[in-house]
TITOR-76032 format. One record per residue (C-alpha): x negated, y negated, z. Coordinates in Angstrom, 3 decimals, m for minus. Last residue first. Example, Ala and Ser with C-alpha at 12.3 -4.5 7.8 and 13.67 -1.06 7.14 Angstrom:
X->m13.670	Y->1.060	Z->7.140
X->m12.300	Y->4.500	Z->7.800
***
This chain:
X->6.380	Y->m157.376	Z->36.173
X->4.893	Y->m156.225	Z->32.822
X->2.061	Y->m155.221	Z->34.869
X->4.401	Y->m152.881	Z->36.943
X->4.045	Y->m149.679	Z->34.637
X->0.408	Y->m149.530	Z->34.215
X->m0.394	Y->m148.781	Z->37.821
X->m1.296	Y->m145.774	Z->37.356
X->m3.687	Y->m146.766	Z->34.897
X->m5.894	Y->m147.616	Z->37.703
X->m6.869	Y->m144.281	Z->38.087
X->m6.469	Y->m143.351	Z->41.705
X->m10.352	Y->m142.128	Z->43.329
X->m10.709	Y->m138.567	Z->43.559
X->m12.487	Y->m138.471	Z->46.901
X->m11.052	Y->m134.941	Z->48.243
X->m11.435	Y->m134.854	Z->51.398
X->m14.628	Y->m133.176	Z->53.379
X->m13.992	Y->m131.415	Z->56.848
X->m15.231	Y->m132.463	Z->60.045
X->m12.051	Y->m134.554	Z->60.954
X->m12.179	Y->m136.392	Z->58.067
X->m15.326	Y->m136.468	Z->56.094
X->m16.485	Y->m138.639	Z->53.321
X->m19.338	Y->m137.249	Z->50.957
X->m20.794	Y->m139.896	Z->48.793
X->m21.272	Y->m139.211	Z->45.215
X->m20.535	Y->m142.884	Z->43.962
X->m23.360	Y->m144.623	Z->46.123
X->m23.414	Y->m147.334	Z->44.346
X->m27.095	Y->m147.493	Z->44.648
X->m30.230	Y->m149.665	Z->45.755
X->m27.838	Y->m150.697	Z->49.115
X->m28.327	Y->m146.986	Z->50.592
X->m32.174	Y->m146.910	Z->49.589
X->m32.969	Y->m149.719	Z->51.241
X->m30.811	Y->m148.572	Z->54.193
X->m32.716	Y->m145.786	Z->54.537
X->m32.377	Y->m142.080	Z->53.930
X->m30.183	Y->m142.461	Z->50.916
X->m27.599	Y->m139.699	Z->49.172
X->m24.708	Y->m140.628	Z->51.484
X->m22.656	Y->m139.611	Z->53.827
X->m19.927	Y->m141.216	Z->55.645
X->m18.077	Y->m139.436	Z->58.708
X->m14.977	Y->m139.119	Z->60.920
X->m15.972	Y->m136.369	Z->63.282
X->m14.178	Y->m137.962	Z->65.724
X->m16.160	Y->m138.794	Z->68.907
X->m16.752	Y->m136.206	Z->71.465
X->m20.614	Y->m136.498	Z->70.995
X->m21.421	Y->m139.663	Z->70.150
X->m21.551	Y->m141.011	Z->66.666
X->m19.419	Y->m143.825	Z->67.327
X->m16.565	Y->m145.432	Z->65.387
X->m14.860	Y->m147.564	Z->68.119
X->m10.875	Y->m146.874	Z->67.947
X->m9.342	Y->m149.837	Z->66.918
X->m8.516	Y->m153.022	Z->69.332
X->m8.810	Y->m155.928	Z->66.391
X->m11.893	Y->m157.768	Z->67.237
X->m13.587	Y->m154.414	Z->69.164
X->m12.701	Y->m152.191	Z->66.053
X->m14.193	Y->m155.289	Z->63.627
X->m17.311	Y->m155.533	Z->65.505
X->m18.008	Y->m151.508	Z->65.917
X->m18.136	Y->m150.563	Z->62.527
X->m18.035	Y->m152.986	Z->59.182
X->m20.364	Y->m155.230	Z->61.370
X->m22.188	Y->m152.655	Z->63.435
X->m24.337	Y->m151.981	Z->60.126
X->m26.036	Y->m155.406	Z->60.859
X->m27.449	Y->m153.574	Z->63.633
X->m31.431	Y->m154.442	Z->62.774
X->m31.559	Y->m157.551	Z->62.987
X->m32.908	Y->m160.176	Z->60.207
X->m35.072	Y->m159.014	Z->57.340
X->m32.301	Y->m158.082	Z->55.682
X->m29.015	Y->m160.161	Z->56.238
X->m29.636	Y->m162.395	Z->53.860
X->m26.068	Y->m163.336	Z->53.825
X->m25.528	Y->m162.759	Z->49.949
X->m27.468	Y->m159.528	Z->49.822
X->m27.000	Y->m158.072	Z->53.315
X->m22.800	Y->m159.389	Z->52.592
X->m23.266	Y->m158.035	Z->48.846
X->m24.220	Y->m153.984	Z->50.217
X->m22.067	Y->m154.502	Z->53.269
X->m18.772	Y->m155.318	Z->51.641
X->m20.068	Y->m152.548	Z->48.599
X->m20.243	Y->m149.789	Z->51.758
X->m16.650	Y->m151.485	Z->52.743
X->m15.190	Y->m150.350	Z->49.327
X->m11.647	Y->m151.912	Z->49.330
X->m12.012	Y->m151.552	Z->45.017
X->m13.432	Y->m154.693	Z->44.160
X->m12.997	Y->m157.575	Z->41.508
X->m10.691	Y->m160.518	Z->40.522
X->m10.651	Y->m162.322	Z->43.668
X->m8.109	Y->m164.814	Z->44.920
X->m6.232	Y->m164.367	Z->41.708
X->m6.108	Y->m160.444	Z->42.574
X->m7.572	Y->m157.660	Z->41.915
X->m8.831	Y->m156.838	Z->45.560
X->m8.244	Y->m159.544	Z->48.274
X->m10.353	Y->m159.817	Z->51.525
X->m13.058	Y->m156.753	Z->51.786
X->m14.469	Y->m157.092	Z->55.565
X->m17.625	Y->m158.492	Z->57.073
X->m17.497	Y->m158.495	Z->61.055
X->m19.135	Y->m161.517	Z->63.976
X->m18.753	Y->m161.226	Z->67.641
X->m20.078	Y->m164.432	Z->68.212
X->m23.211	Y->m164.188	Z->70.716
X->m24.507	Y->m167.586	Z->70.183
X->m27.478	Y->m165.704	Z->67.547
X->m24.935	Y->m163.674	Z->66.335
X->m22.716	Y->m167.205	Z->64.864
X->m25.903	Y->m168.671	Z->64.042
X->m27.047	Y->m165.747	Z->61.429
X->m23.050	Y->m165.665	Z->60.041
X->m23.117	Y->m169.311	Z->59.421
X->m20.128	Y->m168.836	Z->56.548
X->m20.522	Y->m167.452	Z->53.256
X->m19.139	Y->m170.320	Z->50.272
X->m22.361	Y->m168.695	Z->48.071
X->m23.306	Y->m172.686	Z->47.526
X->m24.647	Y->m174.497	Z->44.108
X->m22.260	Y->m172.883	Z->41.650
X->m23.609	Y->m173.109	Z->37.890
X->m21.805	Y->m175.722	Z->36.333
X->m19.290	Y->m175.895	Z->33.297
X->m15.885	Y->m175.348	Z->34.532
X->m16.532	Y->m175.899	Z->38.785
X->m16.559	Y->m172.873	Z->41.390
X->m17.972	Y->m174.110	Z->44.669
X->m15.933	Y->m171.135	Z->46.805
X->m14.081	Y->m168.952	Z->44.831
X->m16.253	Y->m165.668	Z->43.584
X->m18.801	Y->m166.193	Z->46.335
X->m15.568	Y->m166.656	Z->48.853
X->m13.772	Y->m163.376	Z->47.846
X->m17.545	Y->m161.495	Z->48.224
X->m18.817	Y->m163.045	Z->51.116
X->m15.282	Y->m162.242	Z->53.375
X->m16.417	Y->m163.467	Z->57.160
X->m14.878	Y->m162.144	Z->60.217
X->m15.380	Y->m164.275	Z->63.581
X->m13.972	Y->m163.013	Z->66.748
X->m12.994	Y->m166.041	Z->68.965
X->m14.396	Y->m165.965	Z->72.358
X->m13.171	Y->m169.681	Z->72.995
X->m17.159	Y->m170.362	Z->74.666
X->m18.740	Y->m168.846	Z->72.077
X->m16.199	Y->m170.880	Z->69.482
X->m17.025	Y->m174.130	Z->71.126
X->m20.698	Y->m173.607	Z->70.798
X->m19.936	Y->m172.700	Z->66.820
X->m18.351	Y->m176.373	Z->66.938
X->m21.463	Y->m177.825	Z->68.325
X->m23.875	Y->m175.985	Z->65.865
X->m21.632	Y->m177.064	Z->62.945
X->m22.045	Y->m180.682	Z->64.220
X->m25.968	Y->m180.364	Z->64.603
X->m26.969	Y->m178.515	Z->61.049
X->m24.485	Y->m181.172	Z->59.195
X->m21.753	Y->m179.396	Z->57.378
X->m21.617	Y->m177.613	Z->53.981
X->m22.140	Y->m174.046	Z->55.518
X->m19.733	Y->m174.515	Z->58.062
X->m16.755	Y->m175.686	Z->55.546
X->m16.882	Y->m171.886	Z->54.449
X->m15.087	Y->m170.329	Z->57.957
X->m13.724	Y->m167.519	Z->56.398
X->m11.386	Y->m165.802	Z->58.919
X->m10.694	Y->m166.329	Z->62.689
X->m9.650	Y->m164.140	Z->64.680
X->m8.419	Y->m164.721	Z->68.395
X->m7.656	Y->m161.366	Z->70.809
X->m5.323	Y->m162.491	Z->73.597
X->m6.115	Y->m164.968	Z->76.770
X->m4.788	Y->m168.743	Z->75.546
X->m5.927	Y->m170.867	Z->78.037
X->m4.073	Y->m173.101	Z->76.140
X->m6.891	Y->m175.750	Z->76.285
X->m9.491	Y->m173.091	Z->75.664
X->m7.127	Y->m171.896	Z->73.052
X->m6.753	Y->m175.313	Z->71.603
X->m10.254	Y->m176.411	Z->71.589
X->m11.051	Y->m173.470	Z->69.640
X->m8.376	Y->m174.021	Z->66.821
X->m9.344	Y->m177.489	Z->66.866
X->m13.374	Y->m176.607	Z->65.786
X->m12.298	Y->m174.362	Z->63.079
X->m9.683	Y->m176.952	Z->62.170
X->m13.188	Y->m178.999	Z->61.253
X->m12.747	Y->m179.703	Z->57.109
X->m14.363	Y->m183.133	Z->56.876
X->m17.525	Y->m180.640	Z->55.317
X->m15.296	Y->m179.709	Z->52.284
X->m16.836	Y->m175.821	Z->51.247
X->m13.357	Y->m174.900	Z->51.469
X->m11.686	Y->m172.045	Z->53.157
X->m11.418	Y->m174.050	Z->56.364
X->m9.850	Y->m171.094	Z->58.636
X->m7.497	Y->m168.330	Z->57.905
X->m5.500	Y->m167.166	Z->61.546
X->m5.208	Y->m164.191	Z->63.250
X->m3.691	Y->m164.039	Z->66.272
X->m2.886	Y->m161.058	Z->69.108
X->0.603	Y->m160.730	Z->70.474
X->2.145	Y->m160.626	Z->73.483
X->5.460	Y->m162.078	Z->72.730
X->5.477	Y->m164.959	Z->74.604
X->1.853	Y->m165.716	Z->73.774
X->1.904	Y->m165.540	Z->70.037
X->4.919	Y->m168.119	Z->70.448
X->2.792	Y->m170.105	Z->72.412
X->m0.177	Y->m170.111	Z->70.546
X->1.461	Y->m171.251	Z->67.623
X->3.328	Y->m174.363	Z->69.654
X->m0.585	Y->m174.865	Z->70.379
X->m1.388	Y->m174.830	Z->67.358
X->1.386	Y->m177.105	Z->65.673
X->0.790	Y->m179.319	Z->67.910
X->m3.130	Y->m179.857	Z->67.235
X->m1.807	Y->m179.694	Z->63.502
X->0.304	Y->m183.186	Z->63.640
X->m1.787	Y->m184.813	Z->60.933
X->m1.951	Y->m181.769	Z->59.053
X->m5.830	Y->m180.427	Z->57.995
X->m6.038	Y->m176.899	Z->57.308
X->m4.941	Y->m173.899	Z->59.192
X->m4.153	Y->m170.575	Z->57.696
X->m1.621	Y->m168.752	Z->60.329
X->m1.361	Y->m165.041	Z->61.586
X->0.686	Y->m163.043	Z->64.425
X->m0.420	Y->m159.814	Z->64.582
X->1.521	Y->m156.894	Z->64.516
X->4.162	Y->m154.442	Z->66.370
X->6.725	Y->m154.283	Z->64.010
X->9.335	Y->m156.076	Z->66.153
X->6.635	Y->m158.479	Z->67.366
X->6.035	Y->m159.678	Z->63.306
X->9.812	Y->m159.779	Z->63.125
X->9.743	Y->m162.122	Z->66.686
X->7.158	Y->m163.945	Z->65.341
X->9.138	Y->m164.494	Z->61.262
X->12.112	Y->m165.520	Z->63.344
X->10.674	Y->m167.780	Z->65.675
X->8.913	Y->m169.897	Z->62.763
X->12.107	Y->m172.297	Z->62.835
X->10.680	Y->m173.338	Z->66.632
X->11.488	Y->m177.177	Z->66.040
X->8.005	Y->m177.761	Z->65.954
X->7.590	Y->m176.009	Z->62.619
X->4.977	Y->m173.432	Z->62.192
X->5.457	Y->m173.555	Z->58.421
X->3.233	Y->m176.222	Z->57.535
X->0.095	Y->m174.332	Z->58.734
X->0.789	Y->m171.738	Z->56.588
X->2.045	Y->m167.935	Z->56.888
X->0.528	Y->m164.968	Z->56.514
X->1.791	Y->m162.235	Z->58.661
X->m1.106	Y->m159.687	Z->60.129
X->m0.136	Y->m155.838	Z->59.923
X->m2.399	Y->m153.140	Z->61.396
X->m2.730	Y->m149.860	Z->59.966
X->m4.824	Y->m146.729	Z->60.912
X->m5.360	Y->m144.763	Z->57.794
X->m5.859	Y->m140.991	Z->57.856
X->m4.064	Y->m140.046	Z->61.027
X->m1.033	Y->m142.481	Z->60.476
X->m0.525	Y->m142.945	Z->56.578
X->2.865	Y->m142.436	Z->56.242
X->3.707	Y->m144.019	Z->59.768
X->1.851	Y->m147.234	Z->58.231
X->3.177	Y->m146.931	Z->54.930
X->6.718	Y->m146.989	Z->56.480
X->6.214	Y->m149.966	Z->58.341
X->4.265	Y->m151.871	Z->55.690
X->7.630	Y->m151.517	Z->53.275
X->9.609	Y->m152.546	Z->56.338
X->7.287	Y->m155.617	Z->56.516
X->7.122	Y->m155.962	Z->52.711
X->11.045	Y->m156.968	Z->52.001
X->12.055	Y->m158.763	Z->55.083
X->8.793	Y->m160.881	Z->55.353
X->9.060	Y->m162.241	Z->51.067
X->12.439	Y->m163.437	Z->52.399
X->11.339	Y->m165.921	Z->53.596
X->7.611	Y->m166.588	Z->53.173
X->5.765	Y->m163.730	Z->55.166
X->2.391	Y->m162.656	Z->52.651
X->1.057	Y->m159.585	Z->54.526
X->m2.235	Y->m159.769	Z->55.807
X->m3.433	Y->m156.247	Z->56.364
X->m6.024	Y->m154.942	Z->58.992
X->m7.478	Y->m151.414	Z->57.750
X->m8.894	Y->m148.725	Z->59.737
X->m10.295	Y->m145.213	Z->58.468
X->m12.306	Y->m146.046	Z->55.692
X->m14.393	Y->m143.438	Z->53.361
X->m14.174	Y->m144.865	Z->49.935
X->m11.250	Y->m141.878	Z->49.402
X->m9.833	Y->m143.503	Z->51.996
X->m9.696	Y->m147.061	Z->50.952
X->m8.917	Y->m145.813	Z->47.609
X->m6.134	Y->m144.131	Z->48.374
X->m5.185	Y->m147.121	Z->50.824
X->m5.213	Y->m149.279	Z->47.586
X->m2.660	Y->m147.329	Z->45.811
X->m0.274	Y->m147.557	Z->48.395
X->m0.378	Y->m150.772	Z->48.785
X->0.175	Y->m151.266	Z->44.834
X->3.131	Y->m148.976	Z->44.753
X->4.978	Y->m150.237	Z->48.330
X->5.102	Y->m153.939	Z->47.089
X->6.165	Y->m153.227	Z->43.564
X->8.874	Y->m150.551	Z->45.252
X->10.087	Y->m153.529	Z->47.494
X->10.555	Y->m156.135	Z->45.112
X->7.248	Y->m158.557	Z->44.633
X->7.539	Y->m159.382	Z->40.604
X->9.068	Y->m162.611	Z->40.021
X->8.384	Y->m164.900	Z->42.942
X->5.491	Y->m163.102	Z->44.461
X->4.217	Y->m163.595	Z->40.959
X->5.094	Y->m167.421	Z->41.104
X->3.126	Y->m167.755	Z->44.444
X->0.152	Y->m165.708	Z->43.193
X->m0.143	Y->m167.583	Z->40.234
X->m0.054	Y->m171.104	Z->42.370
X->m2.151	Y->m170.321	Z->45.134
X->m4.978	Y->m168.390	Z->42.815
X->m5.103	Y->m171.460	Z->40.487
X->m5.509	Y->m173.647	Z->43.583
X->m8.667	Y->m171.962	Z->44.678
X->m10.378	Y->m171.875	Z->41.423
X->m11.103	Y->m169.120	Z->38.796
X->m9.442	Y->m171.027	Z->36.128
X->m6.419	Y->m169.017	Z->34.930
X->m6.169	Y->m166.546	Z->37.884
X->m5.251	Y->m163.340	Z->36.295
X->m1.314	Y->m162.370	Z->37.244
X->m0.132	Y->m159.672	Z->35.216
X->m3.611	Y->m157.765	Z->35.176
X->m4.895	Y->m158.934	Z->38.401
X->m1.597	Y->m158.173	Z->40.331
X->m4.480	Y->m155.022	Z->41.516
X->m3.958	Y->m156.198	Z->45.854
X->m1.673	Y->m159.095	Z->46.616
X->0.578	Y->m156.825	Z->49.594
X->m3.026	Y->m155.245	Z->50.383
X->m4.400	Y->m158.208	Z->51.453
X->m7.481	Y->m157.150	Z->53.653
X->m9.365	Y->m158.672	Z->56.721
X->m10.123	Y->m155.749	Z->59.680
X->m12.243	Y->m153.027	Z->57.051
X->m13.162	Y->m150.472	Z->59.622
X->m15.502	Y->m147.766	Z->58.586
X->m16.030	Y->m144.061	Z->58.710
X->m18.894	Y->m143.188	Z->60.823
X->m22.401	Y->m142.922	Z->59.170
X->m24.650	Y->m140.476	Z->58.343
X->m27.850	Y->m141.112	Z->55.519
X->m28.956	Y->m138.050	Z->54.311
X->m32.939	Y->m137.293	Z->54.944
X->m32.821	Y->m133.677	Z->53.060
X->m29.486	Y->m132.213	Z->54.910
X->m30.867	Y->m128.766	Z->55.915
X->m28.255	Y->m126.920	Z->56.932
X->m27.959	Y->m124.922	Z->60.404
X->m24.473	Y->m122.813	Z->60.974
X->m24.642	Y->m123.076	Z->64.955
X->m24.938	Y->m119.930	Z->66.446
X->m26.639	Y->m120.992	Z->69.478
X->m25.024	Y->m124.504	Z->70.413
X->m25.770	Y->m128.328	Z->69.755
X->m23.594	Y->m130.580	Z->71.172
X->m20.236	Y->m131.808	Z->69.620
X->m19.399	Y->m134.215	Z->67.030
X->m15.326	Y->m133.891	Z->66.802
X->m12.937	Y->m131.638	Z->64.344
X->m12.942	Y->m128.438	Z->66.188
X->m16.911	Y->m128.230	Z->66.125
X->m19.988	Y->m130.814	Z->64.322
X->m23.079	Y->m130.951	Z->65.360
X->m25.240	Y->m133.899	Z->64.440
X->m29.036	Y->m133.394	Z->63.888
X->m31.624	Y->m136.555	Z->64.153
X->m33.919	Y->m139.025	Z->62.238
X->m34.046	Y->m142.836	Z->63.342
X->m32.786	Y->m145.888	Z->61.363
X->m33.808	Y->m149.601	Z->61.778
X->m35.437	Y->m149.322	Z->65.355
X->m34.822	Y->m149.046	Z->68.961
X->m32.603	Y->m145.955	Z->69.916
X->m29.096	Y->m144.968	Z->70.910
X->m28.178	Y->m143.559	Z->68.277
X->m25.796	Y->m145.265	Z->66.854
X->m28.073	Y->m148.844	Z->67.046
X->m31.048	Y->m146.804	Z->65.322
X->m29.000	Y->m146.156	Z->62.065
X->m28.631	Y->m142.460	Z->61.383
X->m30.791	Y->m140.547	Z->58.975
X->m30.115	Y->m136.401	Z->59.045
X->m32.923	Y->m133.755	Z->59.306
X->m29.956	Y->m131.245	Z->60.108
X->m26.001	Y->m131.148	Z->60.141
X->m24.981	Y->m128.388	Z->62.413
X->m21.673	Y->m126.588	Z->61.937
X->m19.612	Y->m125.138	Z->64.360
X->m16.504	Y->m123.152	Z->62.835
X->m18.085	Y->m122.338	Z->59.451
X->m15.970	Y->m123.016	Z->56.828
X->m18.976	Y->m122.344	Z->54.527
X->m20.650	Y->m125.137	Z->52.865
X->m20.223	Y->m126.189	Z->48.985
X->m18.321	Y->m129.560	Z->50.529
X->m20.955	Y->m130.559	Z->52.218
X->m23.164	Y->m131.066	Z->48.888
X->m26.643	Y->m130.759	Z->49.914
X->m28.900	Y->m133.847	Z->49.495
***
């Protein structure tokens, strides 16, 4: 494949005998071969006097949109290592680093260092959760504020708060973090699990989200415990709320562990609610049915296959990097759709499985659609492959990422950088 970045700065350059999935452009099939011109920063049509190269079968994508990260947890891995692997052990060391470590400048390096390699990876949208215990919220919020405005035409960020099920009071003491979360312009988030008042708590949720306009995002039945069903409450609830902004839900593992006929009924609930579904197969393979001393039974993914097949709007995305929560990754949505195909069986299945680290996630969280249309952004991924076999076969290291028609650099941060806060 040519290397882009040896071109001429030509002022209209046309990318020949390219591969672009079939869903992109416009046309049946698995991948189709094409030209893409590119002019003033945006795909353009074909003119005389275009600067022709040949680009040997290179795969083209648009840039992608990774709509479930952590980036406040992100590379504590070294100072904060899960000590069995498990669920719990994740809750527990991340709560006591937040605890000792999580000052504004810890907060602001680590972020920062995960957008470079987001970018440099070749994504242009990221949803964050951020972790919003008091006063965890007043010191990463304004940190995610300016990172946001820092990174505004390379990075589009969106904010999410974290907070538990236990903390939306009924006595309205979770104002405060809504109305910070409104001030900022985010997304209002929860993790639901069982509470015997949690119906109440939702809807008093969905209220608050409501009077403030905002958009919810909530973690859902991380656990491969069938009796686990807030899935199917938080879709009762905004049916019963009538509840008309964007819903997200995350995870969804108790799914895969239920009965065929109950899951079915509760994904019937979420078709009707609308929800947006957005799985994270690598996080949950390294947590989900983790015992000391057995080989893991389940792959924790979620019912991603019955969720298309009712018409769920369903996305992959990255979840935690280096972190107790998942000790691995790099916010590499190419490797999010390499494992997802792998873990999900997603080959051998439809063909637009691409669409969900594109056009899924923008449409769940309001982004920009990445399209290869002309007029669109010339926001672009390529990569040495001219199918997707070929695409998933490699790491794809050498990839050429392009921003507004022109290639960045793709230097990724050495971790050693980071050196200096493992000691806390």
């Amino acid at each position: 494949m040519t290397d882009f970045r040896t071109l001429p700065d030509a002022a209209r350059l046309r990318l020949d005998n390219v591969t672009l999935p079939g869903c992109l452009a416009g046309q049946a099939g698995e991948t189709v071969r094409g030209s893409l011109t590119i002019a003033e920063g945006r795909i353009a049509e074909p003119a005389e006097g275009d600067t022709a190269v040949d680009m040997a079968g290179a795969m083209v994508l648009p840039a992608f949109i990774d709509m479930h990260t952590h980036l406040d947890k992100g590379h504590i891995w070294p100072r904060a290592s899960n000590p069995d692997g498990s669920f719990d052990g994740a809750l527990s060391t991340v709560a006591a680093d937040r605890e000792a470590n999580w000052s504004a400048a810890d907060v602001r390096k680590r972020m920062d260092f995960a957008l470079r390699c987001a970018h440099a990876h070749g994504t242009r949208a990221i949803r964050t959760h951020l972790d919003s215990l008091p006063p965890q919220d007043t010191i990463t919020w304004p940190v995610f504020r300016e990172l946001r405005e820092e990174w505004a035409g390379r990075i589009a960020l969106q904010g999410a708060c974290l907070a538990g099920a236990d903390r939306i009071e009924l006595d309205g003491a979770f104002r405060g973090t809504a109305d910070l979360v409104a001030e900022a312009g985010g997304v209002l988030g929860m993790v639901s699990y069982p509470l015997p008042d949690l119906a109440e708590r939702l809807r008093a949720f969905l209220r608050l989200a409501a009077e403030r306009g905002l958009e919810v995002d909530f973690h859902v039945d991380e656990t491969l415990d069938p009796a686990a069903e807030t899935l199917r409450l938080i879709a009762e609830t905004v049916l019963a709320e009538r509840f008309d902004a964007p819903v997200t839900v995350g995870h969804c593992c108790s799914l895969a562990a239920q009965e065929t006929a109950r899951a079915g009924d509760t994904l019937d609930l979420v078709a009707r609610a609308g929800l947006n579904v957005v799985s994270l197969p690598m996080c949950n393979l390294y947590l989900q049915d983790r015992h000391p001393g057995r080989t893991p039974r389940m792959r924790g993914v979620t019912l991603v296959h019955e969720m298309r097949a009712r018409g769920i709007n369903v996305s992959f995305a990255s979840d935690n990097t280096r972190d107790p929560f998942y000790a691995y990754g790099d916010l590499d949505m190419l490797e999010v759709l390499r494992e997802a195909t792998r873990i999900g069986h997603l080959d051998h299945s439809a063909p637009d499985w691409v669409q969900s680290v594109l056009a899924n996630p923008a449409r769940a969280c309001g982004f920009a659609v990445p399209s290869l249309a002309t007029g669109a952004p010339a926001d672009l991924v390529i990569f040495r492959a001219r199918n997707f076999n070929e695409l998933f076969s490699r790491p794809q290291a050498d990839r050429i990422v392009l921003r507004d028609g022109r290639a960045i650099d793709r230097a990724l941060p050495d971790h050693s950088e980071l050196d200096d806060l493992i000691a806390g």
